[in-house]
C-alpha positions in Angstrom: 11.3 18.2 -33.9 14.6 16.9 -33.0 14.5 19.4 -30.1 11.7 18.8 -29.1 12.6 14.8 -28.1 16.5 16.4 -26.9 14.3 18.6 -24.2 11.9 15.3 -23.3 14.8 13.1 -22.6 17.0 16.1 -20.7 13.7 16.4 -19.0 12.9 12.6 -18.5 16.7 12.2 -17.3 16.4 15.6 -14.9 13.2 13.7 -13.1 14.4 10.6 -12.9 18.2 11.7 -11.5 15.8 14.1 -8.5 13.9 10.3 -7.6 17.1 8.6 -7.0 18.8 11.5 -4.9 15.2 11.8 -2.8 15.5 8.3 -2.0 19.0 8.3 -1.5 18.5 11.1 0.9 16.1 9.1 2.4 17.9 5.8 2.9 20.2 8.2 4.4 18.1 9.8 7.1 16.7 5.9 7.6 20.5 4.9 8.3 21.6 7.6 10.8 18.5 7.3 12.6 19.1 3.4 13.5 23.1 4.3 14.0 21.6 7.1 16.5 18.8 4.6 18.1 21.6 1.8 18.5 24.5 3.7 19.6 22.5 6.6 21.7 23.1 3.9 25.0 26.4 3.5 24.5 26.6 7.6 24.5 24.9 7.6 26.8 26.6 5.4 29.3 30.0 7.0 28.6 28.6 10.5 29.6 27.1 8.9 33.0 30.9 7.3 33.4 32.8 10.5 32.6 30.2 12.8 35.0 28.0 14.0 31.9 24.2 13.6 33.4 23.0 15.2 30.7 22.4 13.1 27.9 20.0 10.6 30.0 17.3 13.0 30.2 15.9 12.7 26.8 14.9 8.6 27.8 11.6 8.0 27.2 9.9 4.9 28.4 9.4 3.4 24.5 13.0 4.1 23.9 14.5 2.8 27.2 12.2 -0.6 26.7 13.4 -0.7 22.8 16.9 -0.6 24.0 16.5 -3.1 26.7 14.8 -5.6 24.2 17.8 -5.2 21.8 20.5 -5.8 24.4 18.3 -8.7 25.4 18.2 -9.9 22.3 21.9 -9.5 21.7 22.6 -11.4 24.8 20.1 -13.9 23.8 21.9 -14.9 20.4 25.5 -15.0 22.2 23.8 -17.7 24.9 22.2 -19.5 21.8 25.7 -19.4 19.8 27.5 -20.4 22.9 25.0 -23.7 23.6 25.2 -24.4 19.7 29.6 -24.3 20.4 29.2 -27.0 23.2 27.0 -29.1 21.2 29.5 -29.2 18.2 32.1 -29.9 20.7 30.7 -32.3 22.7 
């Protein structure tokens, strides 16, 4: 009897220790795919800079219009900090 509840729990523990490492590997795969979607312009620009031409083919329209709408929006908030800075020191 008292191996029978030993083998659940080993079992129980087993299960639940596979859940957390598939979602860890997940989180994982979530995280290096926005560290490759945010930094793939900057790679991308310093292989056009050092005579590299091959790492711009693999744009696609959705991609290059993502991109453009994050760097808008990154110039956006430093215009909006900017105007909030002259406010508080005006």
């Amino acid at each position: 009897m008292f191996s029978a509840v030993l083998d659940f729990f080993i079992a129980l523990a087993r299960a639940s220790l596979q859940v957390f490492a598939a979602l860890g590997r997940g989180l994982w795969d979530v995280f290096s795919a926005l560290a490759t979607a945010v930094l793939w312009p900057f790679r991308a620009v310093g292989s056009v800079l050092f005579g590299n031409w091959d790492l711009t083919g693999p744009w696609t329209t959705l991609y290059f219009v993502t991109c453009g709408l994050i760097l808008l929006a990154l110039v956006g908030l430093i215009v909006w900090g900017r105007r909030l800075n002259r406010r508080k020191n005006h």
